[in-house]
N, C-alpha and C positions, 0 to 999 in steps of 0.2 A: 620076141620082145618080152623079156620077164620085167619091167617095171622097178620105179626104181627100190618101192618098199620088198620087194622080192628080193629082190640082189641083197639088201639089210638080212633081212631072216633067214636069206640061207645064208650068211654070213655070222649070223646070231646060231644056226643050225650046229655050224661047226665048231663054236666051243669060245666063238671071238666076241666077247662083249666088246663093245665102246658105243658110245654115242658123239653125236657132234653138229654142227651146221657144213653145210658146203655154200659155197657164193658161187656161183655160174653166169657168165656171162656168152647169151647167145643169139643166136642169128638166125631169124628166120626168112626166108627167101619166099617169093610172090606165090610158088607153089604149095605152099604150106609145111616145106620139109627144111627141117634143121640144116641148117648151111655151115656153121660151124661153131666152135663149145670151146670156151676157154676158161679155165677155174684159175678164179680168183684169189680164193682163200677157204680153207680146211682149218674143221678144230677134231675133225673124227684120227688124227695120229693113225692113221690107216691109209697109204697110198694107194696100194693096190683095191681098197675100194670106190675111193676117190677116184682112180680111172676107170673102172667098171663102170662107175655113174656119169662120167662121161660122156663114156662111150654109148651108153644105152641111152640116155639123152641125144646122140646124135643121130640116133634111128625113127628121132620121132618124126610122125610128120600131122601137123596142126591144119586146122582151117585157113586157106587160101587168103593171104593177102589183096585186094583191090591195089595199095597205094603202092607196092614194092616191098624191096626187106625191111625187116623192123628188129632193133636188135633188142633186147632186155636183158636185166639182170634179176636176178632170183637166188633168194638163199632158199636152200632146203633143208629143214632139219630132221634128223634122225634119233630117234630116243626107243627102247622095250617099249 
């Protein structure tokens, strides 16, 4: 699990400036693990990092729900 400010700097590593927000909408499940990741909207003009952050967002897994799933939305943003 490299996180999602890791996946930015090594992406910053290799020469790709941009910054941007991403909008995520996700699902967490009773167990505490990501059930599933849907993006909303992107201003980083970078796809293929915008599914890396996905994808690594869908590995996480949070404190255990009591009530069931819960879903939220979250921007993330990315800037140097």
């Amino acid at each position: 699990m490299l996180g999602l400010r890791s996946i930015y700097f090594k992406d910053l590593d290799k020469g790709l400036y941009f910054a941007g927000d991403i909008l995520l909408k996700f699902t967490i499940a009773k167990n505490g693990k990501v059930a599933s990741v849907d993006m909303i909207h992107s201003t980083t003009g970078n796809a293929e990092f915008d599914e890396a952050i996905r994808k690594e967002l869908s590995t996480w897994k949070l404190k255990p729900i009591e009530d069931g799933n819960t879903t939220v939305t979250v921007i993330f943003n990315f800037t140097e």
